[in-house]
DONULO-186545 format. One record per residue: x, y, z of N, C-alpha, C in turn. Coordinates in steps of 0.05 Angstrom, whole numbers, plus 5000, padded with zeros to 4 digits. Last residue first. Example, Ala and Ser with C-alpha at 12.3 -4.5 7.8 and 13.67 -1.06 7.14 Angstrom:
2
525749555142527349795143525850015157/526448865156524649105156526449345156/
This chain:
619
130635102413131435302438132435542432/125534672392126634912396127934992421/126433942391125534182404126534422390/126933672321126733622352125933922361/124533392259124833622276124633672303/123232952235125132992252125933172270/119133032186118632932223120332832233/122633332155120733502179120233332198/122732852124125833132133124433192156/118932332127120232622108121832802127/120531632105119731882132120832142107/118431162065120331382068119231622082/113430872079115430792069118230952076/108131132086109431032117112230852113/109931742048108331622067109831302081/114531902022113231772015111431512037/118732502035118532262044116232102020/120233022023116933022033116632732040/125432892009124033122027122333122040/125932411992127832452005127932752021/122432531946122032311968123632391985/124732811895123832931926122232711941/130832771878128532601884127332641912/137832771846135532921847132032691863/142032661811141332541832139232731853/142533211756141032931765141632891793/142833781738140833631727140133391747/148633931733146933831710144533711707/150334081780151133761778149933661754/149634501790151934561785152534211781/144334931745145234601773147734521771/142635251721142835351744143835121763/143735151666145435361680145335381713/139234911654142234651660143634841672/134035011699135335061674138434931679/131034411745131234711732133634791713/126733971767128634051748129434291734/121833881799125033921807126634101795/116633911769117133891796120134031803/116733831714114534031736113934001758/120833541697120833851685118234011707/122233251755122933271731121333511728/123332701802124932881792123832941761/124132071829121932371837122632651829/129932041812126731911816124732091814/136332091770133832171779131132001786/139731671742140631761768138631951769/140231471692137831391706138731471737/143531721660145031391678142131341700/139432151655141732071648143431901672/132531921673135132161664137632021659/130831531720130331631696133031891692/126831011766130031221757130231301735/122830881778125030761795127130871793/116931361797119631211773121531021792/113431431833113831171825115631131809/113232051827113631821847114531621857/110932031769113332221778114432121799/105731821773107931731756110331871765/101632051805103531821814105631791799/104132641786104432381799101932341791/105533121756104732861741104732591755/105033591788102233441763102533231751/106433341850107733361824105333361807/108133441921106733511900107333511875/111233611965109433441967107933311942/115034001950116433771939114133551946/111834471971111934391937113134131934/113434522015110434432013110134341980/118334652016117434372026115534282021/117335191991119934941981117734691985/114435422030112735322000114835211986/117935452066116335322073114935222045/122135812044123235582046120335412056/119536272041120136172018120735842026/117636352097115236372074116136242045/123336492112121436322117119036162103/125536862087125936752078123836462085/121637342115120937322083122537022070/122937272165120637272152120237242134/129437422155127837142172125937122163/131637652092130637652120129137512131/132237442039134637322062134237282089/131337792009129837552009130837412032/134838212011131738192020130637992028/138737941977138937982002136637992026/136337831936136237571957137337631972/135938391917132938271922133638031935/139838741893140738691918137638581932/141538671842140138971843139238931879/148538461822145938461823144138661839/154738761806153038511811149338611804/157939191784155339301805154238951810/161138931731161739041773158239091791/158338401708158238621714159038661748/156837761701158938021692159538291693/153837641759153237711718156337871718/149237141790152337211794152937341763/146336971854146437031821148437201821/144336371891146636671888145736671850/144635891948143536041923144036311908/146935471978147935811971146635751947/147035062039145735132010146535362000/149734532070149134812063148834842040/152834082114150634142100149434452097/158333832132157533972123154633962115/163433542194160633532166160233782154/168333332200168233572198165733602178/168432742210169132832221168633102228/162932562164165232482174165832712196/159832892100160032682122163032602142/158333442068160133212078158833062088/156133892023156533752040157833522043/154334471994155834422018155634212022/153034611928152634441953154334461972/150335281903152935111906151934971929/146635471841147035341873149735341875/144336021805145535871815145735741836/138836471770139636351785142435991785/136836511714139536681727141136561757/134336191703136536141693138036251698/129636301736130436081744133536041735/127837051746128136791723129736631734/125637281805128437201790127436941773/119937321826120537471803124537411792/117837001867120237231875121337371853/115336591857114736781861115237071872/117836311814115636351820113836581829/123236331831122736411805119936491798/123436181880125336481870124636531841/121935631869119335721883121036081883/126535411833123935471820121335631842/129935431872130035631860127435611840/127635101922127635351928128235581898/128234671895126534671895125934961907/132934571891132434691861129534721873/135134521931136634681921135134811896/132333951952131734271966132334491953/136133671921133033741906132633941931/140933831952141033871920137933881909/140133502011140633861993140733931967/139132991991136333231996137733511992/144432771974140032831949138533061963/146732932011146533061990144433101966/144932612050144832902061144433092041/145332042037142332212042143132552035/151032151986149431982007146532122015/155632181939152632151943151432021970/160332541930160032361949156632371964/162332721872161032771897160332551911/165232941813165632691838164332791862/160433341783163133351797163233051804/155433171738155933181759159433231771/154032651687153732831705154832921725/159132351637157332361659157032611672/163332431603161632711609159432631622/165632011595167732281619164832461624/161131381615162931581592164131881611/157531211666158231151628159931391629/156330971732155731171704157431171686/157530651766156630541752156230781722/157031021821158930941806158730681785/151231181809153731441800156031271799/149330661823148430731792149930951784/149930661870149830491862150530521834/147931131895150231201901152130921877/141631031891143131241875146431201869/141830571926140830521903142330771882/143730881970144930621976144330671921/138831191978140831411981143531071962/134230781996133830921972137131041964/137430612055137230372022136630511990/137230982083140330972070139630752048/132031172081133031312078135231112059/130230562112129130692086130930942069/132330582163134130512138133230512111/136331302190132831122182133830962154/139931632190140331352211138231202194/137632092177139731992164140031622165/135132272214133732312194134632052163/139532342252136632172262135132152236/142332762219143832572225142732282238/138933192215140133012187141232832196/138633412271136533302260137433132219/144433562282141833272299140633112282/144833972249147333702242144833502256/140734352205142134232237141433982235/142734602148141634512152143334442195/144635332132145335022133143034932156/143935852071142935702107144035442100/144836422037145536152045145136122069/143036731978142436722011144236362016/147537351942146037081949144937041976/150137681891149437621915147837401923/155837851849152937831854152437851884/160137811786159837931819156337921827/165037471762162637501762161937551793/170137451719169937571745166337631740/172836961677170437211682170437181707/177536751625175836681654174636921652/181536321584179436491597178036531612/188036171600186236031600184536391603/195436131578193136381605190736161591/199235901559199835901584198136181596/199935761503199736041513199836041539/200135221493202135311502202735611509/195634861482195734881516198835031518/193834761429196134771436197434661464/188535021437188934821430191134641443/186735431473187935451456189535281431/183035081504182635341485184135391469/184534361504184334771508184134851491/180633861500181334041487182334291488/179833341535179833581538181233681527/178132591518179632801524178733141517/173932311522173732401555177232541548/168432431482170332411490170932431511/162532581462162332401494165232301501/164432911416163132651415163332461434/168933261450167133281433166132941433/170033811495169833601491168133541472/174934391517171834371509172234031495/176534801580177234661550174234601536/176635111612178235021617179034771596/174635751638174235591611176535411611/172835941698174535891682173735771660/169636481737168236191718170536171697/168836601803171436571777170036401764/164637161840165636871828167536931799/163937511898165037461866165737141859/159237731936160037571923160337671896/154238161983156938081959158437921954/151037892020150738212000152438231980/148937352036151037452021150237792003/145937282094145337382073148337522057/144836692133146236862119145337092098/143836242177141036372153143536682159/142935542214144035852206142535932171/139735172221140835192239142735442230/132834922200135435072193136335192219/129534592220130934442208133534632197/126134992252128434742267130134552253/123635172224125335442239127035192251/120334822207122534862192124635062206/117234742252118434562244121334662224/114835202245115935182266118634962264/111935142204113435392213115035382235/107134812218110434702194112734972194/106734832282105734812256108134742243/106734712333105834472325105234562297/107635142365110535012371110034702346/108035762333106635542351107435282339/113036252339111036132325110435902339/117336522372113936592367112036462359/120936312368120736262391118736342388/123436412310122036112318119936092335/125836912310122336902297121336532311/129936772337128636842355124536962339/132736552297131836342328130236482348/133636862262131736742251131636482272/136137202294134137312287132337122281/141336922293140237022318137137132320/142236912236141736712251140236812291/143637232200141437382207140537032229/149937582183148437302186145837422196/151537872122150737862143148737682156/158137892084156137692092154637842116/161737992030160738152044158137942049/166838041982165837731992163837872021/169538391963168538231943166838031959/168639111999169938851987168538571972/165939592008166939461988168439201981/163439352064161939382051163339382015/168439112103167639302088166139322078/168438852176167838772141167038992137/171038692221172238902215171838902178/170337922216171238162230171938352214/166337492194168137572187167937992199/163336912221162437182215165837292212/163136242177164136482204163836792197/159736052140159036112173160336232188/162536242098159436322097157936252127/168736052105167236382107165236422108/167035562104167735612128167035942122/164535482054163135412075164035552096/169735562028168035682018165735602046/172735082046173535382056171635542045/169934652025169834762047171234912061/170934671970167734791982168334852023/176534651970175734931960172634931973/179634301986179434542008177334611996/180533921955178533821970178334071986/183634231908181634221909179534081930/188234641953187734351941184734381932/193435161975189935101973189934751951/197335372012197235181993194935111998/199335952044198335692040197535642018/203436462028204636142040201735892034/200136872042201936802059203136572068/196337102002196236832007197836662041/198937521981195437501996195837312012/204337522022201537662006200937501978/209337232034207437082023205037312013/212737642059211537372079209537212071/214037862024217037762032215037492053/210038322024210238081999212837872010/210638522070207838412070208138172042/215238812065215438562087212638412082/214339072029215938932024216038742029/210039442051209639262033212139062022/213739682090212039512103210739342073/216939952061218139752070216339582076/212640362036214140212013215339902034/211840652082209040442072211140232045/216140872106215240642114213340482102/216641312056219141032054217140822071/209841352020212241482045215041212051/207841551959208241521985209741492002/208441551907208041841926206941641941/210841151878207841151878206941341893/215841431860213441361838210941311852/217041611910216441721894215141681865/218241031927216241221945215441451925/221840781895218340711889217040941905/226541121905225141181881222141051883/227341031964226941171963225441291936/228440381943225640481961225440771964/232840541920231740421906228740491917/237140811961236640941942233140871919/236640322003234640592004234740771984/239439921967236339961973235240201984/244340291962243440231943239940101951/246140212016245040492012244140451981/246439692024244439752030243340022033/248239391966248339391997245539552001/245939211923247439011936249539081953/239039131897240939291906242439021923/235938781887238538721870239738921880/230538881914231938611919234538561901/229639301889229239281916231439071920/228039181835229939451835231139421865/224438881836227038751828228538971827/219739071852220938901866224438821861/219239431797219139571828221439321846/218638931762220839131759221339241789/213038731781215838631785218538721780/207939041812210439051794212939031800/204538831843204538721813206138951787/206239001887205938661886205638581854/205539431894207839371883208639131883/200439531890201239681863204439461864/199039301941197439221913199739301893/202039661980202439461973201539261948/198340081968201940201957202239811958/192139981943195040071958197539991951/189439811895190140011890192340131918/185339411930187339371898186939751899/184539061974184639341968186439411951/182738452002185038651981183338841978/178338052011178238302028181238512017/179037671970176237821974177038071989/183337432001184237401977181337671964/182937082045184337372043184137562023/176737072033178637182041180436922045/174636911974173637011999175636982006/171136761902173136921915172936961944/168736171892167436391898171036431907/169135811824169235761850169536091856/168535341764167935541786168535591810/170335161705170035111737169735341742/167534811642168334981654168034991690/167634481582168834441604170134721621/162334501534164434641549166134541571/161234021480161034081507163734261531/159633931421161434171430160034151463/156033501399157533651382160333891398/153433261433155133181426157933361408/147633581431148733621446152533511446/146533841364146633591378148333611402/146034121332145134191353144833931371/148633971270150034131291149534301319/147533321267146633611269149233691283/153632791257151232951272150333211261/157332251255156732471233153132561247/164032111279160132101285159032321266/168931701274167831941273164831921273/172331121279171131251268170331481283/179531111296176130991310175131161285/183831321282183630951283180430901283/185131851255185431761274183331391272/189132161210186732121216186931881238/194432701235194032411226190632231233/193033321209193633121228193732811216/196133771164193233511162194633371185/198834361181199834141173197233961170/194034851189197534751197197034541187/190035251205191735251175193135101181/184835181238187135161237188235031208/178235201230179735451228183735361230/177134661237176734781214178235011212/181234191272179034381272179034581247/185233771249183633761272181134011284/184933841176185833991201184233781223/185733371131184433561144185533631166/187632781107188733081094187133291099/182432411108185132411106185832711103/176332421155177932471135181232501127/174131881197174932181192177432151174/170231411177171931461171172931751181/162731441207164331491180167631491192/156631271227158531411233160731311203/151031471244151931401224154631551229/143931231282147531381285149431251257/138031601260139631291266142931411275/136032001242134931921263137431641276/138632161194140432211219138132181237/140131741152137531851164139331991182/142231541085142631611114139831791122/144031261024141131341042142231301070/146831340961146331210992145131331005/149831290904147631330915148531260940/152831320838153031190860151131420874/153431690780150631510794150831430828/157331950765157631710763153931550772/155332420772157132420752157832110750/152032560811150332620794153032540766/151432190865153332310859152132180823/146832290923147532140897149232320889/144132130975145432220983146232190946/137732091011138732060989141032190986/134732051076136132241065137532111036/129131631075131131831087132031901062/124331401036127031161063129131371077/121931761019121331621034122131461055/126332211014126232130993123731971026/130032920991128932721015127532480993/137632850969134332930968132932780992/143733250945142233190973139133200973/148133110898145133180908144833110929/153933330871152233140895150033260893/156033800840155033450830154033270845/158134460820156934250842156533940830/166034550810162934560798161034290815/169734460833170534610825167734710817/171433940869169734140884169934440864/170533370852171133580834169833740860/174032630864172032940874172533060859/172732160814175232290838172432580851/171431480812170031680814171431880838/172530930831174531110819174231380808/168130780847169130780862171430940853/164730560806163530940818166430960842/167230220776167930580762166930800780/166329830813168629970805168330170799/159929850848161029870816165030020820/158729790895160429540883161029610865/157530320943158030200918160230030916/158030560999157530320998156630160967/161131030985162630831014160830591001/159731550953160931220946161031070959/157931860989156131760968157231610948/161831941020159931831032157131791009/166032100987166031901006163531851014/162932650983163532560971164332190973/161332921041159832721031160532620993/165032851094166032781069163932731044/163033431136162933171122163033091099/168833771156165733791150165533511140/169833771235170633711203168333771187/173433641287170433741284171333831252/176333301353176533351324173933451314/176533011396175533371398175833421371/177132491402178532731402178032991404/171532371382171832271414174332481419/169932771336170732581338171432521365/165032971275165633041311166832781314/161433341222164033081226165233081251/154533571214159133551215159833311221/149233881180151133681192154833621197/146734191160146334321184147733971201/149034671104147934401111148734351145/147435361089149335151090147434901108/142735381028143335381056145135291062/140935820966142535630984142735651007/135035840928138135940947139435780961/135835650850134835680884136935760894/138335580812137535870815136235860838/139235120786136535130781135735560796/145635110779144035020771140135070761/148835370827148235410789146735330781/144035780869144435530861145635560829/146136280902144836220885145435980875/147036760949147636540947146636450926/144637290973146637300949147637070934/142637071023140237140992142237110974/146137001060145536911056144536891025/151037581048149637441051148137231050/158037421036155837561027154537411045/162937241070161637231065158637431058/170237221095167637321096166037201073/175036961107172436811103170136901099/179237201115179337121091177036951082/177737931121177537651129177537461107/180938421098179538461126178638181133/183538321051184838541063183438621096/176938231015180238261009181438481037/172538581007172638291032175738261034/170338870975171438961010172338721022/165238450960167338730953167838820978/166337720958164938040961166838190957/169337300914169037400940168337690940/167236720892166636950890167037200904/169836260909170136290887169236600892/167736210971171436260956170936310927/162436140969163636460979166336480972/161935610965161935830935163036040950/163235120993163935350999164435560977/160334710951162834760964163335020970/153234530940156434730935158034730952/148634060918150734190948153234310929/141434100898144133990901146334180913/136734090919138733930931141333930918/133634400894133934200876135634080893/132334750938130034700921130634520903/135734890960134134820970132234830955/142334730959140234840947137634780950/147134761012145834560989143834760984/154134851023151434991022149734791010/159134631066158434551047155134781049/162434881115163435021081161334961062/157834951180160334831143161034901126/162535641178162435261176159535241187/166336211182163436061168164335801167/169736241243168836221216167036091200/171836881291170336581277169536551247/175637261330174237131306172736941299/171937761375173537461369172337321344/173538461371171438311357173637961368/175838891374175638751400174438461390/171639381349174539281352173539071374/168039601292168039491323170439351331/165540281266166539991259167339821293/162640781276161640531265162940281251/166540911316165941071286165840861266/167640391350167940681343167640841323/166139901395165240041373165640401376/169039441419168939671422168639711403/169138721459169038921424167939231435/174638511495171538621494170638711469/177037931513177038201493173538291491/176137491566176137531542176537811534/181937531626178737541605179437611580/185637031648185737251640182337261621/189736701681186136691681187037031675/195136231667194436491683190936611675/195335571692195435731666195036091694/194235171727197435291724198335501716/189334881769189835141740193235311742/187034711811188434611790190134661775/183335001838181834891811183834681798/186235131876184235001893182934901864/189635531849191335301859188635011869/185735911828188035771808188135511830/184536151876182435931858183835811843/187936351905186936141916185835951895/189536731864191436501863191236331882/187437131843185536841843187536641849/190437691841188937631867186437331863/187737881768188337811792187637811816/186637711707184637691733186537581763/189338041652190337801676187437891698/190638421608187538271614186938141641/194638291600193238611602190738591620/195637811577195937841604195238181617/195837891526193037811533193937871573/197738371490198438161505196238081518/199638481414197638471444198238231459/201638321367202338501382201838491413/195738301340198538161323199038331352/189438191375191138291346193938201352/187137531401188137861403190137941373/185436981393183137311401184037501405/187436761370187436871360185637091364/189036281415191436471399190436671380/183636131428185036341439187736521424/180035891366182035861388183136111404/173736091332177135991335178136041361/168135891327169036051340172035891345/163835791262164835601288167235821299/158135921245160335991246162035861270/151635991196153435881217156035901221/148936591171149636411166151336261196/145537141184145636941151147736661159/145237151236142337211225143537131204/148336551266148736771260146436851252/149636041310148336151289147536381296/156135751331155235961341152836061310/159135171352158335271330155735521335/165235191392162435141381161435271367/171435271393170535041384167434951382/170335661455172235571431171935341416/163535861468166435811476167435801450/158935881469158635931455161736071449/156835531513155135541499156735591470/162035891552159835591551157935551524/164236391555165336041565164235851566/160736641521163036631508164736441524/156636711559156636511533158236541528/158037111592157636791607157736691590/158137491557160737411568161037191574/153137431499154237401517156437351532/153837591435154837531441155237581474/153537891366152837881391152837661410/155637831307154237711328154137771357/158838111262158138171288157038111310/160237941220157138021217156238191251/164737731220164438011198161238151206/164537631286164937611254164537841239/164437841335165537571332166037501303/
């Protein structure tokens, strides 16, 4: 990623550690440039293209073409592939006399550096204060704007802004030799300008916001023209401040038609080459098309009928055949494959399910009819085991200072491909029975707590509230804390770290309901995962899991208090919810974290009924 190489997860390179965030290095910080520049002079990124997603494209939105990142390749110890980034902040201070340099690495530039980046940098140590001969650090604050704008901070300006003396005010910058000091002092941060005197004191416990600068880029790495500084002020933060760089990224699972392709038949090969097609369809009779189908048969050695029959297979829409996906399709076509058993299934293909429902009604019929084993064999009404799954995780921009505009990757938005990852795994998924949520549901304890949530999501603050648009009612608090409460008890005691794990919610209300859970891990890698929630999947063993779910949501080390909140977290959309009970890693909740509250499981005695004592007969 730099001269230094950083390392560098795939999943992090669309989240964490995307386009426009600030990525720490072992010597120094570095902010990660734009798509137009992750390929050499020449290259096409569509090399790259992730095809056969043109359900997910259309069901996400997505116009662009979903192509992956560059990989780095190391060969006779140098590394290709590398994505650039650049040292920021520019500004270093000295840590031992405070006072701040302007990006010294331009004045001095290493050996070798000419001719390979124009930002490299020595190391850290090599750094040296003029002054007193301490080392230098860069300074661990920026300039972030509701735009997506990201700067360094003016602290020239900012150690005049609040002087009356004329002369400190006509006091010009020199970034040629150092002159600000940066000290601590009792009242905060001291901010002084060692050539006129003027002074000022910021804390960054408090919010201090500033002017964004005249005659700067909208992001540090872009050379073009100084935007026009913009009307609102700017927020001056750490650079670990959640504010600073929030990813905007979607997801959604590959399944058929689109899962069951066989990339590499005569049809595959000639669906994605449009020359082939256009040799077919410009003949202009018709011994000129068999001349034409007679040449693909021989480029791809196969036979005239397989060439026509792919003709007729792209002529009637392949893959897709015509339909038009929306984002209200996408969970519940994803649902519909995870309950319907799918005919004549390969073992290689991307989306591979075996239900184990017949099995897990007939462990019921054993157990005694009055324990919690029983009960729960009645609250789930199907029990899947995904052996294979691929997921699409798009990068679809990135947001800064709780802005609610979206930044592409590429800034621009005129490369016309977006980054994405093909992530292959496996998972378990069961749904809940419709009866028993629906008597569970009716209770008006239930709809007044569910009423109070649904109250306060639309009521929530700013674009980067929590959560998709979901449609909060009972069904969904409880599948979502069930959701995490099964992956901390997979983490517990099923040996999967919590962060590897993922959910997705199923559910509705209305005409065509839903309620379903998919728990799944999902890595960049073909081989997926080492195939343990399949295991985990079987009646018996999932049993035992889903029971110490329920028996855990009874229970918090920190009740009563945990219990009793009325609401907490972000827009106060969590109750009975938190770090040692519910809440699990931000990677693994596809809603971030909130409308969460295990009351709505285990109930709260003779106030709020719990899930289970609804459970009607077995049959």
């Amino acid at each position: 990623m730099t001269e230094d190489h950083i390392p560098v997860r795939l999943s992090h390179l669309l989240r964490d550690c995307s386009v426009g965030a600030i990525v720490r290095g072992p010597d120094s910080l570095m902010v990660v440039q734009d798509t137009r520049t992750w390929d050499r002079p020449g290259a096409d990124p569509l090399e790259r293209e992730i095809r056969y997603v043109d359900r997910v494209r259309s069901a996400l939105g997505i116009k662009e073409k979903l192509c992956a990142p560059p990989r780095a390749v190391e060969r006779d110890g140098t590394v290709a592939g590398w994505i650039p980034a650049l040292r920021f902040p520019t500004w270093m201070r000295c840590l031992r006399c405070g006072l701040m340099h302007s990006a010294p690495w331009r004045k001095r530039p290493s050996k070798g550096e000419s001719g390979s980046h124009p930002d490299m940098a020595n190391p850290r140590e090599s750094w040296k204060c003029e002054e007193c001969g301490g080392p230098l650090e860069q300074t661990p604050w920026v300039l972030i704007h509701e735009e997506g704008y990201l700067a360094d901070v003016p602290w020239h300006d900012l150690a005049h802004r609040n002087s009356r003396n004329p002369e400190h005010r006509q006091c010009a910058p020199d970034w040629s030799s150092p002159y600000l000091k940066l000290e601590e002092t009792a009242l905060g941060r001291r901010l002084r300008c060692t050539k006129c005197g003027s002074q000022t004191i910021f804390s960054t416990t408090m919010v201090t916001r500033t002017k964004f600068p005249s005659r700067v880029w909208q992001q540090p790495w872009i050379r073009e023209p100084p935007v026009q500084p913009p009307e609102t002020e700017a927020w001056l933060v750490e650079i670990n401040d959640v504010r600073v760089h929030y990813p905007v990224t979607r997801t959604a699972l590959v399944i058929p038609p689109e899962s069951r392709i066989r990339q590499g038949t005569v049809t595959d090969r000639l669906h994605n080459s449009t020359r082939g097609q256009e040799r077919v369809r410009r003949a202009r009779n018709s011994l000129a098309r068999k001349a034409a189908v007679k040449q693909l048969a021989n480029d791809f050695r196969c036979t005239h009928e397989e060439i026509e029959q792919a003709i007729r297979d792209i002529d009637e829409g392949y893959p897709l055949y015509g339909r038009s996906i929306t984002d209200t399709d996408l969970l519940a076509d994803e649902y519909g494959a995870l309950t319907g058993e799918i005919p004549d299934l390969r073992e290689d293909e991307d989306f591979v399910t075996k239900h184990h429902t017949r099995a897990w009604r007939r462990l019921g019929r054993t157990l005694d009819s009055g324990g919690i084993a029983r009960r729960v064999i009645c609250a789930v009404s199907g029990l899947v085991a995904v052996n294979r799954l691929k997921e699409i995780m798009a990068l679809i921009g990135f947001r800064r200072a709780g802005g609610d505009k979206t930044t592409t990757p590429d800034i621009t938005g005129e490369t016309g491909w977006l980054p994405a990852l093909e992530l292959h795994g496996e998972g378990i998924f069961f749904t809940l029975d419709e009866d028993m949520l629906r008597r569970w549901e009716d209770s008006d304890a239930i709809r007044s707590r569910a009423d109070a949530f649904s109250r306060r999501y639309l009521k929530r603050t700013g674009p980067d509230s929590p959560g998709r648009d979901v449609e909060v009612s009972p069904r969904f608090l409880f599948c979502h804390t069930l959701a995490h409460l099964m992956i901390r008890e997979l983490d517990a005691r099923a040996g999967y770290p919590a962060a590897s794990l993922k959910e997705r919610i199923y559910c509705a209300t209305g005409d065509e309901p839903m309620a379903g859970i998919l728990i799944y891990v999902a890595v960049p890698d073909e081989e997926g995962s080492l195939g343990g929630l399949m295991e985990l999947a079987k009646p018996h063993r999932f049993l035992r899991l889903l029971i110490r779910a329920f028996e855990a949501a009874a229970w918090c080390s920190l009740d009563p208090v945990c219990c009793e909140q009325e609401g907490h977290g972000p827009d106060l959309l969590n109750r009975a919810a938190c770090h040692a009970c519910v809440l699990v890693p931000e990677t693994s909740c596809d809603h971030e974290n909130v409308l969460l509250d295990r009351v709505f499981v285990n109930g709260a005695g003779k106030d709020v009924p719990a899930f289970l004592d609804f459970a009607g007969t077995f049959d």
